[in-house]
C-alpha positions as CSV (number, residue, x, y, z in Angstrom):
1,X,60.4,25.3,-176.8
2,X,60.9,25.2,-180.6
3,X,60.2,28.8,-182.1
4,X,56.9,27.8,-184.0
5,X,55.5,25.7,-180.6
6,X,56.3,28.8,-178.4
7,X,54.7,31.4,-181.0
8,X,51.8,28.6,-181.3
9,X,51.4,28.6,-177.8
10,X,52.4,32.5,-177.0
11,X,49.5,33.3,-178.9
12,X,47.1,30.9,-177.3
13,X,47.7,31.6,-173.8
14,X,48.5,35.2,-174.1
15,X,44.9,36.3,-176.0
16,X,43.3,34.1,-173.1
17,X,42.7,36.2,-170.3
18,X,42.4,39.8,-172.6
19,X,39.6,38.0,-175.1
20,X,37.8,36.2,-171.7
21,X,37.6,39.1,-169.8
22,X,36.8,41.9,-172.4
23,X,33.8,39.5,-173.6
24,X,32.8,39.2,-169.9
25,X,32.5,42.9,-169.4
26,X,30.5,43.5,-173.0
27,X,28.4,40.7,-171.4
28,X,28.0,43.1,-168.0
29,X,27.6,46.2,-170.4
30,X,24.7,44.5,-172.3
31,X,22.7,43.0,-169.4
32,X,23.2,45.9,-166.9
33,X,24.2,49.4,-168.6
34,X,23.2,49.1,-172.8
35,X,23.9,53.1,-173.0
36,X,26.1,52.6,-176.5
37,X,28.5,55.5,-175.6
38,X,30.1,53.2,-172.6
39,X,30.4,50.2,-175.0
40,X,34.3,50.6,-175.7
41,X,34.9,51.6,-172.3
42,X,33.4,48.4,-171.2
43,X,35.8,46.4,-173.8
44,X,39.0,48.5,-173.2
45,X,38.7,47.8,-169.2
46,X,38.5,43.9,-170.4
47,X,41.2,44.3,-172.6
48,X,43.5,45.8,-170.0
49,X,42.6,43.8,-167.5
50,X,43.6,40.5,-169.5
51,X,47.0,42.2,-170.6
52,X,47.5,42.7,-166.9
53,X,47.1,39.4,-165.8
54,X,49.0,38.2,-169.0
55,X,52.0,40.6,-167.7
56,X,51.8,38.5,-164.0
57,X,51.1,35.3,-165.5
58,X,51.7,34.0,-169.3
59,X,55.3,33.8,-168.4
60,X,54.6,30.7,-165.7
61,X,51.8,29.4,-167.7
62,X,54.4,29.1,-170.7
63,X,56.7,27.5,-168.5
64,X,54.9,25.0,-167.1
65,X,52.3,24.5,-170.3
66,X,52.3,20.8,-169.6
67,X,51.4,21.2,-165.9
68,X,48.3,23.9,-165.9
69,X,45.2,22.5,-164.6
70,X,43.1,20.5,-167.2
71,X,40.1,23.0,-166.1
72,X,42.0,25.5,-167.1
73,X,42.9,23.9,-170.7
74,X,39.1,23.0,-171.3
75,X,37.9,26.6,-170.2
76,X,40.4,27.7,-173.2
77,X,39.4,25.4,-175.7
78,X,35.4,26.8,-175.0
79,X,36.4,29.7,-175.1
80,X,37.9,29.8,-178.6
81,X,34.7,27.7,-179.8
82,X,32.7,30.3,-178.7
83,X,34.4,32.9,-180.0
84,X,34.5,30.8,-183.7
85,X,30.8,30.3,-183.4
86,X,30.2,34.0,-183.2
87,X,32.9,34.7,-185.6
88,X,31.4,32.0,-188.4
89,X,28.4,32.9,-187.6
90,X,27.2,29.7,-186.6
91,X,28.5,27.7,-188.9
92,X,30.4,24.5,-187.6
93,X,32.5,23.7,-190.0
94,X,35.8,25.0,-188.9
95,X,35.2,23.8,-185.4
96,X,36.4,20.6,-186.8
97,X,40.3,22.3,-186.3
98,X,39.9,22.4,-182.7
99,X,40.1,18.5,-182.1
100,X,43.6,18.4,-184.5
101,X,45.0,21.3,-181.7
102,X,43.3,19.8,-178.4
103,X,45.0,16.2,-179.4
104,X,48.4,17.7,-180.4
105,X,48.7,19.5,-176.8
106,X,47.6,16.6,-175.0
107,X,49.8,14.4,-176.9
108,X,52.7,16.7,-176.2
109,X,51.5,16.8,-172.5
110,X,51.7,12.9,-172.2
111,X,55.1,12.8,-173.5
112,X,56.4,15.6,-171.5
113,X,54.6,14.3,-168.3
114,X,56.3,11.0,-169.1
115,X,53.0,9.0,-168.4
116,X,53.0,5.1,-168.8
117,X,52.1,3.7,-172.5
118,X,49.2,1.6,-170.5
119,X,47.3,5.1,-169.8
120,X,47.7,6.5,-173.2
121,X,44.3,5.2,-174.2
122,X,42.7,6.0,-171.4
123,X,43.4,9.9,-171.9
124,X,42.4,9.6,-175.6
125,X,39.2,8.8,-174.7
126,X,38.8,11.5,-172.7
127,X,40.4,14.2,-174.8
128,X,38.7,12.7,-178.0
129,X,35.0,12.8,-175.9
130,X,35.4,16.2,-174.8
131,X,36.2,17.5,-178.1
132,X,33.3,15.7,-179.1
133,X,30.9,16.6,-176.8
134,X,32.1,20.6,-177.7
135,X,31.2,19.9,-181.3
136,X,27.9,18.0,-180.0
137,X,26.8,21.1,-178.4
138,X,28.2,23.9,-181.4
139,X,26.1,21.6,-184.1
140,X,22.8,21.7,-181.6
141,X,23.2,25.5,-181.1
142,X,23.8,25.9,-185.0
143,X,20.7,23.4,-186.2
144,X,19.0,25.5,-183.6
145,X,19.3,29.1,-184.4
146,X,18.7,27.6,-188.4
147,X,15.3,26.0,-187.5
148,X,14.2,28.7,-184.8
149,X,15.2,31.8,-186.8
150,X,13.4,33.7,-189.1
151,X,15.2,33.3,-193.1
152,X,17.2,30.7,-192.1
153,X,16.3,29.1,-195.2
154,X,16.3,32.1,-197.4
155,X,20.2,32.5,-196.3
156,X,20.5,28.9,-197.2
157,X,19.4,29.1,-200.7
158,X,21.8,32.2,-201.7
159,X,24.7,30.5,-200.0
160,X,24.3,27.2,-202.0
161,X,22.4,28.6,-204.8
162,X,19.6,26.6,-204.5
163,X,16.4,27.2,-206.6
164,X,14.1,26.5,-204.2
165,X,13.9,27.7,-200.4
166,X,14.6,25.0,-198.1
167,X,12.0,23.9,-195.7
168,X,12.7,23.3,-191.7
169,X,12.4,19.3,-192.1
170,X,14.7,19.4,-194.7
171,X,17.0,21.9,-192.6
172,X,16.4,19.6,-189.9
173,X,17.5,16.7,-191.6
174,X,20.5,18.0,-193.0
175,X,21.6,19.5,-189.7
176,X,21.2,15.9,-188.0
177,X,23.2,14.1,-190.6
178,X,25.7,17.0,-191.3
179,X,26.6,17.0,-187.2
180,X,26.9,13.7,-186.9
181,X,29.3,13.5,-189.3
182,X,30.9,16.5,-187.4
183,X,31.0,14.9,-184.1
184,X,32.7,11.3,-185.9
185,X,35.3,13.4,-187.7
186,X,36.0,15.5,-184.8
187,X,36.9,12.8,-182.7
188,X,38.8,10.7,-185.0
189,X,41.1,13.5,-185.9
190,X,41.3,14.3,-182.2
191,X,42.7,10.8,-181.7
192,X,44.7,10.3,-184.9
193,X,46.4,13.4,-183.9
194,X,47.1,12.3,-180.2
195,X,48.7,8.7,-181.7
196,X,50.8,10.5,-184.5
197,X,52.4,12.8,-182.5
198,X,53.0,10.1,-179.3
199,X,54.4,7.9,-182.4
200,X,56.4,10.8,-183.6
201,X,58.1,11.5,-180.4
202,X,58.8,7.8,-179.5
């Protein structure tokens, strides 16, 4: 593995199972136990948790990168949108780097796996579709909380310093258009990235 590819991918794989696992247990902290004092407790068990399985694990899942289950890559790549949604706060934007990363892996993973050139456009369907489909479903979630929420258009205004609040139609409209575009340029990166790197490599 070249340095930057085994950094890029030590870092991927290694916060998997710690950042899974600690947001499960907050999830079982908040829907059985709320007392706030147990909180960290809750996250560091997670935490330690993940580390240990990383400690059993990363070094085979590093090895054989090209090999794991594709299950296991999607549950990774939703995992990290989920984790950006909360992080941005909803906003989709930067989601849009997710389908440049899913299509160089799979890229590298039809090289490595040595697969015919006849099925390479089969799997960038796929790859391009589910990346798609993940930015579908982060752009309904956002539009969502925007129109259900209370001052969603109050925010809007002081982020874009608009001079007049936003109503929901219009927040509606702009959410529609705005993820569609989304979805189209997620997808097209996904596969431009997939047939660069293929072309790259051969």
């Amino acid at each position: 593995m070249k340095r930057v590819e085994a950094i890029f991918y030590g870092l991927i794989l290694g916060a998997f199972s710690p950042l899974s696992i600690a947001l499960g247990a907050v999830g079982l902290w908040f829907n059985s136990d709320r007392i706030e004092d147990r909180a960290p407790w809750y996250l560091l068990s997670g935490l330690a948790a993940g580390f240990l399985i990383d400690a059993i694990y990363l070094r085979g899942w590093l090895r054989h990168r090209y090999d794991l289950p594709v299950w296991f890559v999607a549950t990774i790549f939703c995992l990290y949108n989920i984790l950006a949604f909360g992080f941005f706060m909803g906003f989709p934007v930067f989601h849009v780097l997710g389908g440049p990363i899913a299509g160089f892996y799979f890229a590298q993973r039809i090289i490595f796996q040595k697969i015919p050139a006849e099925g390479y456009n089969r799997i960038m369907k796929r790859v391009s579709a589910f990346t798609g489909l993940m930015m579908a479903i982060i752009c309904v979630a956002s539009g969502t909380i925007a129109l259900v929420g209370t001052g969603a258009g109050d925010d809007i205004q002081g982020m874009l310093g608009l001079s007049f609040v936003p109503a929901k139609s219009m927040i509606l409209l702009v959410s529609t258009i705005g993820g569609l575009f989304l979805i189209t340029v997620q997808v097209i990166l996904t596969r431009r990235t997939m047939i660069w790197m293929i072309r790259q490599q051969n």
